[in-house]
C-alpha positions as CSV (number, residue, x, y, z in Angstrom):
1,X,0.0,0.0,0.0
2,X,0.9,3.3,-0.6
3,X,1.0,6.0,2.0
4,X,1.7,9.4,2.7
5,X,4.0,10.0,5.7
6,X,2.7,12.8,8.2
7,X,5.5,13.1,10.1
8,X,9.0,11.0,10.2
9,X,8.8,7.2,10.6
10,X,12.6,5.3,11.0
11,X,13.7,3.5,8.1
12,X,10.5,5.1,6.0
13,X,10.9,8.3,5.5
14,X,10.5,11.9,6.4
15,X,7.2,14.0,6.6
16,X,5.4,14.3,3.1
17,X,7.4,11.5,1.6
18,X,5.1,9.2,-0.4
19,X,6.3,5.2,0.7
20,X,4.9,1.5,-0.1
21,X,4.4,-0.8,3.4
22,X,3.0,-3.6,3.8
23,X,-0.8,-3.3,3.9
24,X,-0.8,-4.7,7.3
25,X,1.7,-2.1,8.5
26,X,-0.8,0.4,7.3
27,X,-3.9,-0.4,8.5
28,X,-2.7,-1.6,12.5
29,X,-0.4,1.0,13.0
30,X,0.1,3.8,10.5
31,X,-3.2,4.9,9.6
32,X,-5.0,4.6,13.3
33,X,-2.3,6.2,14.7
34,X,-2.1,8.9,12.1
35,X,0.9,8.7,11.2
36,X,0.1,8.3,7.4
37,X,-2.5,8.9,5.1
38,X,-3.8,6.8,1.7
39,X,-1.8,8.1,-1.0
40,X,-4.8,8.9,-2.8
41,X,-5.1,12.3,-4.8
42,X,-7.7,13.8,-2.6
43,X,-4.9,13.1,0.8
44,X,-2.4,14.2,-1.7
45,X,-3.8,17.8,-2.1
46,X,-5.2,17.5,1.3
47,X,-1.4,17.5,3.0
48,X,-0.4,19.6,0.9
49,X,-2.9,22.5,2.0
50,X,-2.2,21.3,5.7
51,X,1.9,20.8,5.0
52,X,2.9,24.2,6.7
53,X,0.5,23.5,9.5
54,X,1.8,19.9,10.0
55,X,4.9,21.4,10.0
56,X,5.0,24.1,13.2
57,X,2.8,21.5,14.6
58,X,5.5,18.8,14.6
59,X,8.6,21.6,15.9
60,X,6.0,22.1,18.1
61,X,5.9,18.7,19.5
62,X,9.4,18.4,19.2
63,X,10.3,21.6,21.2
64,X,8.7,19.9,23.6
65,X,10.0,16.2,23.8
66,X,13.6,18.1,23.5
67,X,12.7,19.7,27.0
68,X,11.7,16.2,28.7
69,X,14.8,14.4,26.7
70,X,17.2,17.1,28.6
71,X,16.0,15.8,31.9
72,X,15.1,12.5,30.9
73,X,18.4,11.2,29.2
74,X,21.0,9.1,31.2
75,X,18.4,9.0,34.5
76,X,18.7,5.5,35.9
77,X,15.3,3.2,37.2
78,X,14.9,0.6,39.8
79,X,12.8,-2.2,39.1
80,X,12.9,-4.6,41.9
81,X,12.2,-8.1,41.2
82,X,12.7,-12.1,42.1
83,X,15.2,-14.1,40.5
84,X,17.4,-17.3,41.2
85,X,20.7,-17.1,42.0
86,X,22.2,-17.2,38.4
87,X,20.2,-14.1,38.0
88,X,17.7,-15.2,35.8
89,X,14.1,-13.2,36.5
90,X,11.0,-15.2,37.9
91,X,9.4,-13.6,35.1
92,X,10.8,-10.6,32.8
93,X,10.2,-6.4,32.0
94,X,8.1,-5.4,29.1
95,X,7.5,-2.1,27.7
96,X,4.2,-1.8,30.1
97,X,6.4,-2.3,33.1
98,X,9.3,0.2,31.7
99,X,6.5,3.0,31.6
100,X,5.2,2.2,34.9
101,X,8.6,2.6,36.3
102,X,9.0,5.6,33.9
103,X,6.0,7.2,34.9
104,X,6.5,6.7,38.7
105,X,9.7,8.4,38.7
106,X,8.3,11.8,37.5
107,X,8.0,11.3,33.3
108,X,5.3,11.0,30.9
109,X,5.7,8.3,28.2
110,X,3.8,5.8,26.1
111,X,4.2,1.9,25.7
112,X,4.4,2.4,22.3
113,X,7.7,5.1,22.8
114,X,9.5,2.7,24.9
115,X,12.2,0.6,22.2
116,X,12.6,-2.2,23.3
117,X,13.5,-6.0,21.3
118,X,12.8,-8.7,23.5
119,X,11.5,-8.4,27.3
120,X,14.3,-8.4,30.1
121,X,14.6,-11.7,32.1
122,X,18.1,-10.8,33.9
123,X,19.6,-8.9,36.3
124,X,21.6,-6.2,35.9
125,X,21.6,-2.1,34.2
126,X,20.2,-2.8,31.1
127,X,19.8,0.3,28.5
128,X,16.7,1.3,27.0
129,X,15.9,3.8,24.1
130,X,12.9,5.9,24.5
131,X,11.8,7.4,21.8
132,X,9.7,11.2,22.9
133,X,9.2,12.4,19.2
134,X,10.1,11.0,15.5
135,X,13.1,12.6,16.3
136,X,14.5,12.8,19.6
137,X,15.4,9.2,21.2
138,X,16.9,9.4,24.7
139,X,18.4,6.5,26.2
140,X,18.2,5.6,30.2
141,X,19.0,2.7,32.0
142,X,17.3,0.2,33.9
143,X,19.0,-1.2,36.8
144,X,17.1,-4.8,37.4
145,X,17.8,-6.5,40.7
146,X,16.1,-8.3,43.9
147,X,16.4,-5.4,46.4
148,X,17.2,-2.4,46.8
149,X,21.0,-2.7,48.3
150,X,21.6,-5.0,45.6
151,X,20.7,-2.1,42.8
152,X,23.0,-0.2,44.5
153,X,25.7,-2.6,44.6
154,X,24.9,-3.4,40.6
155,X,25.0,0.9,40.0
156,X,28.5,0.8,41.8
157,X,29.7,-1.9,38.8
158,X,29.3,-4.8,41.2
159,X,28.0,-8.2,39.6
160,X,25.1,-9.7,42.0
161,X,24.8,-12.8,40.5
162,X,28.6,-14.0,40.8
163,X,28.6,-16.5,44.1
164,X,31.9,-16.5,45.4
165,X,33.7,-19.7,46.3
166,X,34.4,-19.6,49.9
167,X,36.5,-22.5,51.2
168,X,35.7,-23.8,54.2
169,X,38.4,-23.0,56.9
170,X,39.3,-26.2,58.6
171,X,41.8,-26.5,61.4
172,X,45.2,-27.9,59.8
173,X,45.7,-32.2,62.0
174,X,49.5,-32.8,62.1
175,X,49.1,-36.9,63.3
176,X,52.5,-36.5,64.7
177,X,51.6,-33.8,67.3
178,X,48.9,-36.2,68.6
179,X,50.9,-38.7,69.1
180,X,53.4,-36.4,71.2
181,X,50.8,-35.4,73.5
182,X,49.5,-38.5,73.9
183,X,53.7,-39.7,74.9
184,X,53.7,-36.8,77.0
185,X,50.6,-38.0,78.9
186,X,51.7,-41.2,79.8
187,X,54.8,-40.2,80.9
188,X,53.2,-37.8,83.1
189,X,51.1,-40.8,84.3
190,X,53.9,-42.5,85.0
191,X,55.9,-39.6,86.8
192,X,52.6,-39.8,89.2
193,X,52.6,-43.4,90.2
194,X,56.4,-43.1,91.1
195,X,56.1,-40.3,93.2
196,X,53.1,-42.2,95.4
197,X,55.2,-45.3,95.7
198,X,58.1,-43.3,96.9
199,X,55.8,-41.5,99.9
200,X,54.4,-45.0,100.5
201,X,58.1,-46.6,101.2
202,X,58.9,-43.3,102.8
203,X,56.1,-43.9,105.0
């Protein structure tokens, strides 16, 4: 299908550009979302007539998502949640969550902004692209772990999930010293017994 882009679309094109998607493309996502129009004569002349309106309308929008990307890029999110000891998550981090998080710590933003390939199942500061306009993508980063000492401990560079091998700390057995004290005792013993027959005779 060919479409009409209203404003910039990655790997499409820019505003106004005229492209051919896939027809599915079109009618889940670029033509509810308004992000494209038919490329139809009628929408032809009908951007056109709008163009310089579109126009201010999207620097408009992007003024704006360049203020919120100035405080929003580089911030760092906790999302606290259970995993085994090899750090694998009981569970994983989609989009949905990301905004939650997102949205808790002070910032407006939409699943559909959040860029994100495959869900997170692991601990650890994973990056994520967020993308406030066409045009301006910030990155943050998500630091994933089971509590809250342990983000802070994973923010300082430290790996969580690495157990360490502690030996266990046994006494060192030297066989020979046992059988010293074990001489030493009976000669004691012996010592003893002399000494009482000596008092007895003395007696």
């Amino acid at each position: 299908m060919q479409v009409i882009l209203l404003e910039r679309i990655g790997r499409l094109g820019q505003m106004g550009d005229v492209v051919n998607v896939k027809d599915g493309y079109a009618r889940n996502f670029l033509l509810p979302q308004k992000k494209a129009l038919r490329a139809t004569e009628e929408n032809l002349k009908r951007f056109e007539s709008n163009r310089s309106q579109l126009e201010a309308r999207n620097l408009e929008l992007k003024k704006e998502a360049e203020a919120v990307a100035a405080k929003l890029s580089g911030k760092t999110f906790v999302a606290i949640r259970q995993a085994g000891d090899t750090g694998q998550l009981y569970g994983s981090v989609t989009p949905r969550d990301i905004v939650e998080i997102v949205t808790a710590g002070g910032f407006s933003i939409d699943r559909r902004q959040v860029a994100l390939d495959k869900p997170i199942k692991t601990l650890g500061v994973h990056a994520v692209s967020v993308a406030l306009h066409p045009e301006v993508v910030v990155g943050v980063s998500l630091n994933v772990a089971r509590t809250e000492d342990e983000a802070e401990r994973q923010a300082r560079g430290e790996d969580v999930t690495v157990i360490k091998d502690e030996a266990p700390q046994f006494e060192a057995y030297n066989p020979d010293a046992a059988f010293e004290d074990e001489a030493l005792a009976g000669q004691e013993d012996e010592a003893g017994g002399e000494g009482s027959e000596t008092d007895k005779s003395g007696a």
